[in-house]
N, C-alpha and C positions, 0 to 999 in steps of 0.2 A: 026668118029672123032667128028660129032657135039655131039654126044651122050656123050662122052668122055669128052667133053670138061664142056658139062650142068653140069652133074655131078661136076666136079673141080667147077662150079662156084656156085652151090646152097653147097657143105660142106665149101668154104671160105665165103661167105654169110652168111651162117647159125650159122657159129662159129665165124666171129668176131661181130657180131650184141650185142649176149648175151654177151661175149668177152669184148665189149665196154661198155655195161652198168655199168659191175661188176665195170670197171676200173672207172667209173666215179663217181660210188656211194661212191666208199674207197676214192679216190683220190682230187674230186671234194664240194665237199659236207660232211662237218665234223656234220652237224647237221639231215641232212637226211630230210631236211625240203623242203616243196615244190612240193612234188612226183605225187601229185593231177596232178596240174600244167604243169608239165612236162610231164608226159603222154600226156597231151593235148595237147601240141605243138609240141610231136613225131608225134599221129594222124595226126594232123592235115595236117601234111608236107605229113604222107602219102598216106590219102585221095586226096590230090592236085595232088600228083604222080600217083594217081590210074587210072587218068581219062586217063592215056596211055593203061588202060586192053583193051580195044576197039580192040586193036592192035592185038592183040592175039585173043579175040573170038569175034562176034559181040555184040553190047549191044540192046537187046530186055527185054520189059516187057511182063510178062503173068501169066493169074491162077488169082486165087480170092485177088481182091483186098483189101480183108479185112485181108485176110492171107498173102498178105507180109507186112501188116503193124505189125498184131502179131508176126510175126518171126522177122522183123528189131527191136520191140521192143525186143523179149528177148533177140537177135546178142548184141543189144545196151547195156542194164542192166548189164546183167553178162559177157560181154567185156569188159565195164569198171569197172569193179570192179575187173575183172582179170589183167587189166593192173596196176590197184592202190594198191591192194596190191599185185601185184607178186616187181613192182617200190619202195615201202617199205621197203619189207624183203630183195633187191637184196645188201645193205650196208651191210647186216647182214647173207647171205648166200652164200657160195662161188659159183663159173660161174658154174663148174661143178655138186654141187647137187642139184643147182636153175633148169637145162635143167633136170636133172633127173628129180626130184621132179614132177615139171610141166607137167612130162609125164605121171603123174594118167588121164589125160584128155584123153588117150587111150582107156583103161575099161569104162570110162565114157561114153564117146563116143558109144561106141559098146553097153553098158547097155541102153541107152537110146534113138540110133538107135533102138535095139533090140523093144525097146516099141513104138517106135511113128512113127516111119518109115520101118514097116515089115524084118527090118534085123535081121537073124538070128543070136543068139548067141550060140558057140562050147563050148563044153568040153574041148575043146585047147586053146581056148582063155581064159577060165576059170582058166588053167591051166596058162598059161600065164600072166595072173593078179596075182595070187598067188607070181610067181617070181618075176614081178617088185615089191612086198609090199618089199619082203624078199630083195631085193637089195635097198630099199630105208631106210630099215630099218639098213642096214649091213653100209651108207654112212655117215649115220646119226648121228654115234656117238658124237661128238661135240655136238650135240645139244638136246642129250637127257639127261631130267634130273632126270628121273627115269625109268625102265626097260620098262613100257609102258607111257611115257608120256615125251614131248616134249618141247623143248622151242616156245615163242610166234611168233618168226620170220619163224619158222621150218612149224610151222601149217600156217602161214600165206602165205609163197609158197603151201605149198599143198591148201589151199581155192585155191589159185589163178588157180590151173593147176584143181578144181573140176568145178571154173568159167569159164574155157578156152574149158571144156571139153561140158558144155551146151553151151557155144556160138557156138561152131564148129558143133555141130548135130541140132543146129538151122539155121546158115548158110547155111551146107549142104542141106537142105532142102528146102533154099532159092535157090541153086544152079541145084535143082533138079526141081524147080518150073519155073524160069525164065533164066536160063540160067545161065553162068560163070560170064561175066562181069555183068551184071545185079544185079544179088545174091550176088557177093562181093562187089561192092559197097555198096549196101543196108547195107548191114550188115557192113561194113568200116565207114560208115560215119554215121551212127543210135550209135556206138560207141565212134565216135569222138563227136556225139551231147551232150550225155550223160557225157561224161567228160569236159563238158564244162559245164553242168549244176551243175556238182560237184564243178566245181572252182567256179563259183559264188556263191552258198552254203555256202563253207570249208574258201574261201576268200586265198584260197590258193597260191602261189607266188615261182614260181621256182628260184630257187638259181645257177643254170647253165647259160653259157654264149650263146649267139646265134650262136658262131661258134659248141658249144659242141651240141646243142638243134639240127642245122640244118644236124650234123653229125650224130646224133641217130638218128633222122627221115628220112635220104638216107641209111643209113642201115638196118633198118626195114622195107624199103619197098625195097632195093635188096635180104631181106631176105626173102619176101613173092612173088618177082618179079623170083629169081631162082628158085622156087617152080613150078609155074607157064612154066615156059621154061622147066624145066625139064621133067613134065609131055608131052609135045606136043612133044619133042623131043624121048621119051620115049613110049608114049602111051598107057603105063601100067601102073596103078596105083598101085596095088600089090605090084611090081617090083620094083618100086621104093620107096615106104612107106620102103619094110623090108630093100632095099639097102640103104636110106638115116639115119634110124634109129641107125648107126655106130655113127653117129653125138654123142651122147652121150658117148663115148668113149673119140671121139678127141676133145670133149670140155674138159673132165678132162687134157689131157694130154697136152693140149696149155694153158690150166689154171695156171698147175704145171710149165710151159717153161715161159711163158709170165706174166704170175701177181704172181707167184711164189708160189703159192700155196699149198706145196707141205706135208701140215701135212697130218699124217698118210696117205702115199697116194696107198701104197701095197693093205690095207682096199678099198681105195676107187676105186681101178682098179677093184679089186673082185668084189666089189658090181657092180660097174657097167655093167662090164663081165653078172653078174646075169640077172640084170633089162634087158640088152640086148637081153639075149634070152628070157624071159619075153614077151619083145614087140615084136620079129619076129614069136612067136606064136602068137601072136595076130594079126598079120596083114591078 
């Protein structure tokens, strides 16, 4: 039952987080201005939230201390630059091919596990990258504006899920070094520093209200918080990567229910169906 239950709560988690953002970017925000800004104060909320990971693994430091300051920096760098412009394109790309999209940071991941952390890489997964291109490409139509070439907000979710995809295999590495709570922090809060050096920079100014600011920063951190319970509940990581990976299914289909979504969406089941098995070779 508990297992059961993790599950129900990391796919409602996981789906109205992105869910929320779409609905905020259309609905809240006519100028799309500010995104800098706002990322920082989703962080921020869930940096504050984090300091509950304790709860779940113990928090210990360990390993060269000069390497977790280089891995918190690259967590940091290409974190936030993952959160600023995936918080950009998300006005201009629908919920469902924004979670797609963002999932090139799977191949990513594995390509550069495969080099910097002795993970090997398959012929499966190889094969698996193949179909997510072909399913990202098959969702895409909206936003291509010639046979191979894309619009600016299209490419700007994909930067985002190639920045998502280096943060995550520098984390991991963080996580492998010092531990769970440890390593996410590090890398949580090295990313919230970093968008905060962007807003003083960009002079950037969120255009959201503090009820909406404090609503996206408790749901991305029950979105990174189900993750976490699921795993301990679960204790396979395999098992649950290929079983949570559906999430991109039922993001299109509560996209289509709830923010209405619903152009050409026959196309976008397909593609997704595709990218799906895609990612479950890959896992």
């Amino acid at each position: 039952m508990i297992v059961f239950l993790s599950y129900i709560f990391y796919f409602v988690a996981a789906s109205a987080s992105p869910l929320q953002r779409r609905w905020l970017a259309t609905k809240k925000n006519i100028t799309n201005e500010g995104q800098t800004h706002f990322a920082f104060q989703v962080t921020l909320i869930t940096v504050v939230l984090s300091l509950f990971l304790p709860l779940f693994s113990p928090f210990y430091l360990q390993g060269n201390i000069l390497h977790l300051i280089l891995l918190s920096l690259v967590c940091g760098i290409f974190g936030a630059a993952y959160f600023v412009s995936s918080y950009t394109a998300q006005k201009h790309v629908e919920a469902g091919v924004s979670t797609l999209v963002s999932n090139i940071y799977t191949p990513i991941t594995i390509v550069l596990a495969t080099l910097f952390l002795n993970e090997k890489l398959t012929t499966i997964q190889g094969f698996g990258t193949a179909l997510l291109l072909i399913g990202m490409v098959t969702v895409s139509k909206k936003h291509r504006i010639s046979r191979f070439k894309f619009d600016k907000y299209f490419m700007l979710m994909l930067l985002s899920g190639v920045m998502l995809g280096v943060s995550l295999t520098a984390e991991r590495a963080l996580l492998k070094m010092t531990g769970f709570s440890a390593g996410t922090m590090l890398s949580w809060w090295a990313q919230c520093a970093f968008l905060g050096i962007a807003v003083l920079i960009t002079h950037s100014k969120s255009q959201y209200t503090k009820k909406d600011i404090s609503i996206t920063g408790v749901l991305r951190f029950l979105q990174s918080l189900s993750w976490v319970i699921l795993l301990f509940a679960v204790g396979n990581l395999s098992l649950v990567s290929a079983v949570t990976t559906f999430k991109v299914v039922i993001i299109f289909i509560a996209a289509a229910v709830i923010l209405k979504e619903r152009e050409d969406l026959p196309r976008k089941i397909v593609g997704s169906l595709v990218a799906l098995a895609g990612l479950l070779l890959m896992k």
